[in-house]
mmCIF file of the C-alpha atoms, coordinates in Angstrom:
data_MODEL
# 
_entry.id   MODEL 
# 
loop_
_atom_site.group_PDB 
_atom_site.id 
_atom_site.type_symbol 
_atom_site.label_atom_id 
_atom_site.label_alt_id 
_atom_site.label_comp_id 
_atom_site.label_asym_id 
_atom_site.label_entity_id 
_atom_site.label_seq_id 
_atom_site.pdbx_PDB_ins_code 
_atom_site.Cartn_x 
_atom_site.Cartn_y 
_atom_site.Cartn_z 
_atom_site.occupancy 
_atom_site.B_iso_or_equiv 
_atom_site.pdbx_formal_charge 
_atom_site.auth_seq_id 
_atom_site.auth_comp_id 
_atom_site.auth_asym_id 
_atom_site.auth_atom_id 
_atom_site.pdbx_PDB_model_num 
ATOM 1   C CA . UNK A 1 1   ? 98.472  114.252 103.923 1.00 0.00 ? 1   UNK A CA 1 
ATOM 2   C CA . UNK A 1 2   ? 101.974 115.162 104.375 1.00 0.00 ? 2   UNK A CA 1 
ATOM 3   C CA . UNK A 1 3   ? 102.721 111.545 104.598 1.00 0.00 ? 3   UNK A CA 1 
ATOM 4   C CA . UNK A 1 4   ? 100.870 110.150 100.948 1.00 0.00 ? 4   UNK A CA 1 
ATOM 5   C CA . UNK A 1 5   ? 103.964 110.598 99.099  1.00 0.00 ? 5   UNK A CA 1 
ATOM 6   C CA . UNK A 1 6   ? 105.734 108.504 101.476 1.00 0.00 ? 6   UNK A CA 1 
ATOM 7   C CA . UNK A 1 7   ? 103.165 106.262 102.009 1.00 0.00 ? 7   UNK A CA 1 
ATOM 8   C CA . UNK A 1 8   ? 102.545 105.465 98.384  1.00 0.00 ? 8   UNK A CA 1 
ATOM 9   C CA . UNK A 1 9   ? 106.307 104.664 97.885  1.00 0.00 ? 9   UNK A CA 1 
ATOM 10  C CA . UNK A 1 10  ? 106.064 102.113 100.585 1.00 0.00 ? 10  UNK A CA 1 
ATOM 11  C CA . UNK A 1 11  ? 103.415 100.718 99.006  1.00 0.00 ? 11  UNK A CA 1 
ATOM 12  C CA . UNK A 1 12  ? 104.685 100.436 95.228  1.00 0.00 ? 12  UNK A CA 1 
ATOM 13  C CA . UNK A 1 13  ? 107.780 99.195  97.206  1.00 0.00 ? 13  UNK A CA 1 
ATOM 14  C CA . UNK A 1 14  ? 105.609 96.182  98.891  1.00 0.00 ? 14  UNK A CA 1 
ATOM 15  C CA . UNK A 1 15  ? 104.438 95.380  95.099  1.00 0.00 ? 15  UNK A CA 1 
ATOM 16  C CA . UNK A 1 16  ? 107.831 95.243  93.413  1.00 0.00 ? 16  UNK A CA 1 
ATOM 17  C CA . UNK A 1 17  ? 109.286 93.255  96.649  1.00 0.00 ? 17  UNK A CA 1 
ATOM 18  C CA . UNK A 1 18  ? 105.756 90.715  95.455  1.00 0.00 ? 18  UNK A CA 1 
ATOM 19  C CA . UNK A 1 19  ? 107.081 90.465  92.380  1.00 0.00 ? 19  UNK A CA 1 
ATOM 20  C CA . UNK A 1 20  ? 105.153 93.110  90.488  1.00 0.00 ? 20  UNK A CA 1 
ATOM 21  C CA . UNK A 1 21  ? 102.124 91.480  91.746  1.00 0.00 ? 21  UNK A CA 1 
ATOM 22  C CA . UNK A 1 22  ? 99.282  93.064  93.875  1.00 0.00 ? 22  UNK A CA 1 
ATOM 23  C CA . UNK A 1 23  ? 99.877  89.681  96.475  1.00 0.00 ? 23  UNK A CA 1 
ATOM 24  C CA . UNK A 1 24  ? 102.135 89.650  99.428  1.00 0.00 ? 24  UNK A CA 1 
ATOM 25  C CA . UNK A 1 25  ? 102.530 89.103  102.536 1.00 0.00 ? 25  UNK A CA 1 
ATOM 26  C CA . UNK A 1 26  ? 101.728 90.306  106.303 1.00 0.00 ? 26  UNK A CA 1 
ATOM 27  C CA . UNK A 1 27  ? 105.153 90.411  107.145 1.00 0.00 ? 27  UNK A CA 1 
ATOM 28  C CA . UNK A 1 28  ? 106.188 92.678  103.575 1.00 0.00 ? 28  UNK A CA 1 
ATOM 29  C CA . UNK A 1 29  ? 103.727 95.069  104.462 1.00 0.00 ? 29  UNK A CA 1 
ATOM 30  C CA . UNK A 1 30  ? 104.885 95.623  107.654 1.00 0.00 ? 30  UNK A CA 1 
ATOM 31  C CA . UNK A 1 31  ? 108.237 95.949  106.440 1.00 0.00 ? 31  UNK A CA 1 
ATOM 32  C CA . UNK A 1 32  ? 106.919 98.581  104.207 1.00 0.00 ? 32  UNK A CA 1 
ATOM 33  C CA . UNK A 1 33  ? 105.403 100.410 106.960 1.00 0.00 ? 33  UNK A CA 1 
ATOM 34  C CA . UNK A 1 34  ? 107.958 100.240 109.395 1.00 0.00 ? 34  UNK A CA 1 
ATOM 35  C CA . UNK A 1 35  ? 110.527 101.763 106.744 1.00 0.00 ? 35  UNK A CA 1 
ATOM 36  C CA . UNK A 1 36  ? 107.945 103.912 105.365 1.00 0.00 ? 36  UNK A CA 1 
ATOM 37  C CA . UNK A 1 37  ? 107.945 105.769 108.980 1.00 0.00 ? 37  UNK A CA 1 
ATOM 38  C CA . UNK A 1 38  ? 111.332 105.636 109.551 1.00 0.00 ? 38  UNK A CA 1 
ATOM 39  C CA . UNK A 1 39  ? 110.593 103.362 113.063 1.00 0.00 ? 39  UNK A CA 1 
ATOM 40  C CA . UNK A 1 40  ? 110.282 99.878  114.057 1.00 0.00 ? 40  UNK A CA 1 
ATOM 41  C CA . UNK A 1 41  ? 106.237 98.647  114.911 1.00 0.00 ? 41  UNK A CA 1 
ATOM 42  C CA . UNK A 1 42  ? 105.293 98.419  118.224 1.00 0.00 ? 42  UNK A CA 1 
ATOM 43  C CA . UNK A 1 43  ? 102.665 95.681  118.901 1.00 0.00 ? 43  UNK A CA 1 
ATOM 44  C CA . UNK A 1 44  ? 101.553 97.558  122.020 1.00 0.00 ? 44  UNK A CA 1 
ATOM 45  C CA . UNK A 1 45  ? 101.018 100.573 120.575 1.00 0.00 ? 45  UNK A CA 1 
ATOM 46  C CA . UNK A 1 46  ? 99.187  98.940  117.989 1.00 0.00 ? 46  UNK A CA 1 
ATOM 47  C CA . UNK A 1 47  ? 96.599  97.134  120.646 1.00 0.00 ? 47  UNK A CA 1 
ATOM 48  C CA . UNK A 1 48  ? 96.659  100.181 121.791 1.00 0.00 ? 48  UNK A CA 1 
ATOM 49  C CA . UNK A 1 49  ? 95.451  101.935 118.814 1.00 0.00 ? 49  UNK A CA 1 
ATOM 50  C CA . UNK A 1 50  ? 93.067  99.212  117.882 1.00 0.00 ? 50  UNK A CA 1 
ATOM 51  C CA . UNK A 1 51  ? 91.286  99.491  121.129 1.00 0.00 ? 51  UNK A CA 1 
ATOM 52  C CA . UNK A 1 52  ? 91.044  102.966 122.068 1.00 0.00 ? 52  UNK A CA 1 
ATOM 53  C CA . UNK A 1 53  ? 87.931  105.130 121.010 1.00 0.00 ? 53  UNK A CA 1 
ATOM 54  C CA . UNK A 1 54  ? 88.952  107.684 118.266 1.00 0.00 ? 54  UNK A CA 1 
ATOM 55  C CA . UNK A 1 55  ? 87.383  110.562 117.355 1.00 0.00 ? 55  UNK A CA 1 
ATOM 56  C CA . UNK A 1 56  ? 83.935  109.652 116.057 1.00 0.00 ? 56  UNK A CA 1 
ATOM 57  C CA . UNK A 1 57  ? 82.948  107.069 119.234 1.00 0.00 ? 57  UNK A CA 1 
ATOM 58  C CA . UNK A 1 58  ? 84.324  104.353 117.353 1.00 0.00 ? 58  UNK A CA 1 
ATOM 59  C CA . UNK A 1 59  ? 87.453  101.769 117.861 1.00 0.00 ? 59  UNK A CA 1 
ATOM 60  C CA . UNK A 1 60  ? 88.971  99.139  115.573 1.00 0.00 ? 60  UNK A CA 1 
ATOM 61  C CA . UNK A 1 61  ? 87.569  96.675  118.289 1.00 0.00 ? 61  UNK A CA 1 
ATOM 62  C CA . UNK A 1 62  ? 83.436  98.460  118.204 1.00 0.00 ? 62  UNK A CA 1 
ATOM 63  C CA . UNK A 1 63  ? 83.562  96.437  114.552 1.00 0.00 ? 63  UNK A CA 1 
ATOM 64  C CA . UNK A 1 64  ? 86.635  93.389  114.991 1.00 0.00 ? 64  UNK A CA 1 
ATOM 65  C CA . UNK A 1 65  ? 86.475  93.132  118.608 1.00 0.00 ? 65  UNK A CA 1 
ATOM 66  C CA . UNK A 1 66  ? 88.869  93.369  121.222 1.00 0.00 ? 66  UNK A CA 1 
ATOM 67  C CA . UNK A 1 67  ? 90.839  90.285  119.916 1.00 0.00 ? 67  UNK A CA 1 
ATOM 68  C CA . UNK A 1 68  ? 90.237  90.296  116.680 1.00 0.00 ? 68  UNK A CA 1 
ATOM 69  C CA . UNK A 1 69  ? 90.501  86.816  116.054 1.00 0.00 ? 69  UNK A CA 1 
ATOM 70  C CA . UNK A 1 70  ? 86.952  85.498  115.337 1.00 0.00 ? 70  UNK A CA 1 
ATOM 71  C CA . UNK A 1 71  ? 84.462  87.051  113.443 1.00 0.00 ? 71  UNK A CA 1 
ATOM 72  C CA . UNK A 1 72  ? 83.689  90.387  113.746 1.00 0.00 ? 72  UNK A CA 1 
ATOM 73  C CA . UNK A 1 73  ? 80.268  92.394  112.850 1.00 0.00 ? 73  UNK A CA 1 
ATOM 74  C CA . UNK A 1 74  ? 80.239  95.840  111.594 1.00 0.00 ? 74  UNK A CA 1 
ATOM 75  C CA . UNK A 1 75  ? 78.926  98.503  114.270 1.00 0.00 ? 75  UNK A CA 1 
ATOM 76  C CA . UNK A 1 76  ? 76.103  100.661 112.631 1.00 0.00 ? 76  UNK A CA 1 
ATOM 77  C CA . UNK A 1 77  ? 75.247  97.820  109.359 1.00 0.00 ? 77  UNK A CA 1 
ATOM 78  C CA . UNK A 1 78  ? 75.313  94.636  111.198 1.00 0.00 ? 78  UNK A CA 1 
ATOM 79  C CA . UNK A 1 79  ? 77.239  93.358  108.622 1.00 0.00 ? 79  UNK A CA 1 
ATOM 80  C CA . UNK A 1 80  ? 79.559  90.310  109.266 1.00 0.00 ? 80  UNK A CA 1 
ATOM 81  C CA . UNK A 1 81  ? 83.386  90.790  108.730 1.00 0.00 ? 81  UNK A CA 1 
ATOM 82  C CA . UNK A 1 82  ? 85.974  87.904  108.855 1.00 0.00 ? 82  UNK A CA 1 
ATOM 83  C CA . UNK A 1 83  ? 88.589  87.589  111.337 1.00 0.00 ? 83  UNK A CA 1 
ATOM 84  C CA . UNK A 1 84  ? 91.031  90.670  111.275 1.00 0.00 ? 84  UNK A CA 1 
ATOM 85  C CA . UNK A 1 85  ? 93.966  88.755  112.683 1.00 0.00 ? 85  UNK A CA 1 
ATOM 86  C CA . UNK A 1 86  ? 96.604  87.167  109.272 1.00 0.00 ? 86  UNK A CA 1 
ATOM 87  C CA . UNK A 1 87  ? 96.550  83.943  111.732 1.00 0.00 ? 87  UNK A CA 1 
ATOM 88  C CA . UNK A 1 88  ? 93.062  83.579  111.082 1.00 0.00 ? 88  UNK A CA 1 
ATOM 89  C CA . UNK A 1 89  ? 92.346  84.490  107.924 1.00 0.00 ? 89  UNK A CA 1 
ATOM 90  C CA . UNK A 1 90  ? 95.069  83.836  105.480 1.00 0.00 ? 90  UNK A CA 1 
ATOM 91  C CA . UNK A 1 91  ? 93.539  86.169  103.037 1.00 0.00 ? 91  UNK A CA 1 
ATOM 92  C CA . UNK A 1 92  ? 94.048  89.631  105.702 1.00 0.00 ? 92  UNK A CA 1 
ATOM 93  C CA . UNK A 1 93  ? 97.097  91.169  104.547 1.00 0.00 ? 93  UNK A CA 1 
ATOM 94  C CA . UNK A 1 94  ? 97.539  89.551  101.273 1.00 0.00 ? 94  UNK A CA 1 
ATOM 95  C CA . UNK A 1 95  ? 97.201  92.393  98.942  1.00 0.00 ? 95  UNK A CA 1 
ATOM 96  C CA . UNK A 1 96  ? 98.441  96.011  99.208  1.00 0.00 ? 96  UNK A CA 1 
ATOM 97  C CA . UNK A 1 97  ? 95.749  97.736  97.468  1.00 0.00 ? 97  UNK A CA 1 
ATOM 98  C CA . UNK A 1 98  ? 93.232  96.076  99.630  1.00 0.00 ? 98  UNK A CA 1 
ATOM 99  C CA . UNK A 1 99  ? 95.857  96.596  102.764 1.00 0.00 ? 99  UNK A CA 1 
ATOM 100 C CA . UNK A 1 100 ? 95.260  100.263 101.919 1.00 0.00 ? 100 UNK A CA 1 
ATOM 101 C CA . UNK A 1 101 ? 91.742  100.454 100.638 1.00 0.00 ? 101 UNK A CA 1 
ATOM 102 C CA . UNK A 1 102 ? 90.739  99.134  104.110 1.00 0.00 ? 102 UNK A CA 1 
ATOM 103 C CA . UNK A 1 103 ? 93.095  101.117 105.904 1.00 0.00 ? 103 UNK A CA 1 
ATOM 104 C CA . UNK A 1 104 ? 92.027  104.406 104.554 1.00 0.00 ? 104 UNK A CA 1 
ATOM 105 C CA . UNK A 1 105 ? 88.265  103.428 104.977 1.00 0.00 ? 105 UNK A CA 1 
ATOM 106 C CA . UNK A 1 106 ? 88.692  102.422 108.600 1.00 0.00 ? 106 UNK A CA 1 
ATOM 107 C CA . UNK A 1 107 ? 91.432  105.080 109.994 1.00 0.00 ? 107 UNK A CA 1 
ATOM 108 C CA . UNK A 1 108 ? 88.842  107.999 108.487 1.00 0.00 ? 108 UNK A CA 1 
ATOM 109 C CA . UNK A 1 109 ? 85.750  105.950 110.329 1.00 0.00 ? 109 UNK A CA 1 
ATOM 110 C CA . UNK A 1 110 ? 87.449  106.217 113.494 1.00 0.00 ? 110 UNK A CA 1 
ATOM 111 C CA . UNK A 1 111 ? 90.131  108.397 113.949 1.00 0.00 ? 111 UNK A CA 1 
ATOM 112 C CA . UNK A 1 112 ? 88.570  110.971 111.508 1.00 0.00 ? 112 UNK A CA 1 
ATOM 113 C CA . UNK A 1 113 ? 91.866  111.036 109.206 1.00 0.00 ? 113 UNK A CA 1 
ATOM 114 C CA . UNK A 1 114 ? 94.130  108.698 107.109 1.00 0.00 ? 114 UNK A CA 1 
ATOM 115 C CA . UNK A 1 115 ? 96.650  106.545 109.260 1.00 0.00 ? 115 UNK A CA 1 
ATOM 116 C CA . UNK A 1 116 ? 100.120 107.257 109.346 1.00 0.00 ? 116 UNK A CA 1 
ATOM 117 C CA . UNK A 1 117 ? 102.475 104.447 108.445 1.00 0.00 ? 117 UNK A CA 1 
ATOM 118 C CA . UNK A 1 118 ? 104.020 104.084 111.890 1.00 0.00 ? 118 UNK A CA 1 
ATOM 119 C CA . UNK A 1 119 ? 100.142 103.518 113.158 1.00 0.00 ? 119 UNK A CA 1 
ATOM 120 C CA . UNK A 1 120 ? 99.638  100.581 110.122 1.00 0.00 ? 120 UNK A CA 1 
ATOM 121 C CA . UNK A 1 121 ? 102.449 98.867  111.601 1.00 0.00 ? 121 UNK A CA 1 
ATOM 122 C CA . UNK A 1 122 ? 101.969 98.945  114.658 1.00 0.00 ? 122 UNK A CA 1 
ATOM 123 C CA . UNK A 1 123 ? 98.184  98.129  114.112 1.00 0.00 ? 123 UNK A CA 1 
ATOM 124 C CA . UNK A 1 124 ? 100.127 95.092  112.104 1.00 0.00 ? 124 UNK A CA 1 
ATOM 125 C CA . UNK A 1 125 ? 102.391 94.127  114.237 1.00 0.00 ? 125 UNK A CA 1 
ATOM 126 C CA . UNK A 1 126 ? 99.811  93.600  117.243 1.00 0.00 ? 126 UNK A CA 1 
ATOM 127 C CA . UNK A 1 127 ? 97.756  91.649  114.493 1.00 0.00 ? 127 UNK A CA 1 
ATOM 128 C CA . UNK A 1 128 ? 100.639 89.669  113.501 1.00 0.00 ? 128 UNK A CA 1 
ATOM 129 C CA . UNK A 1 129 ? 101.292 88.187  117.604 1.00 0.00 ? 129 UNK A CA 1 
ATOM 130 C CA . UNK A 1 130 ? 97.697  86.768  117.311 1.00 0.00 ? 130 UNK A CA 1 
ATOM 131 C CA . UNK A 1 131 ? 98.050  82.913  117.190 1.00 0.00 ? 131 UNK A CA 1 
# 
C-alpha cells in the first residue's frame, strides 16, 4: 500500500495528459507506470509475470491465456473475456479507471495483493509487442 499515493498520481496524471477525460491510450498508461515506478517496462518481465502461477494457483494466462491475443475464458465462472492484448481489442487500455479497476481485481486474484506500478508496465509493455 506504500505505493497508492504514487500510484494514484500516475493515474490522475494519465487523465490530465487525456485531456481531463477518463480515455487514453495504451501507450499513456504505460508512460504513467513506467514514471510512476521510477523504471523503464520490461516486456519480459511482464510475460513473465503474466505467465507465472502467483500465490492463489492462478496466472494472468489460467483466464487470458498464454498469448493473450484471442479470447480468453475466466478460470472458475466460465465466463468469456475479450482479447487482453491493445492490438486486439482497441477498447483494452483505453480508460484509466477501468486500467485500474481491472488491475486491482486481477493482481489480488492472483498474486494475493495490489500490483506495483513497475509490474503494470511491464505486464503492458509485453501486451503492447502483441501484433
Amino acid at each position: 500500500m506504500k505505493n497508492k499515493p504514487l500510484l494514484l498520481l500516475a493515474a490522475a496524471a494519465l487523465v490530465a495528459a487525456a485531456g481531463a477525460q477518463a480515455a487514453t491510450t495504451p501507450a499513456e498508461q504505460l508512460a504513467g507506470y513506467s514514471a510512476a515506478a521510477k523504471a523503464s517496462a520490461d516486456a519480459a518481465r511482464g510475460q513473465k509475470l503474466f505467465t507465472t502461477q502467483g500465490t492463489k494457483e492462478w496466472s494472468c494466462s489460467s483466464c487470458h491465456g498464454a498469448t493473450p491475443t484471442g479470447m480468453g475464458k475466466h478460470a472458475s465462472t466460465g465466463k468469456a473475456i475479450q482479447p487482453l492484448a491493445p492490438a486486439f481489442n482497441a477498447e483494452r487500455f483505453s480508460d484509466v479507471a477501468k486500467t485500474e479497476k481491472w488491475f486491482r481485481r486481477n493482481c489480488n486474484d492472483v498474486l494475493g495483493r495490489e500490483c506495483t506500478p513497475g509490474e503494470k508496465a511491464d505486464v503492458l509493455a509485453w501486451l503492447m509487442t502483441l501484433k
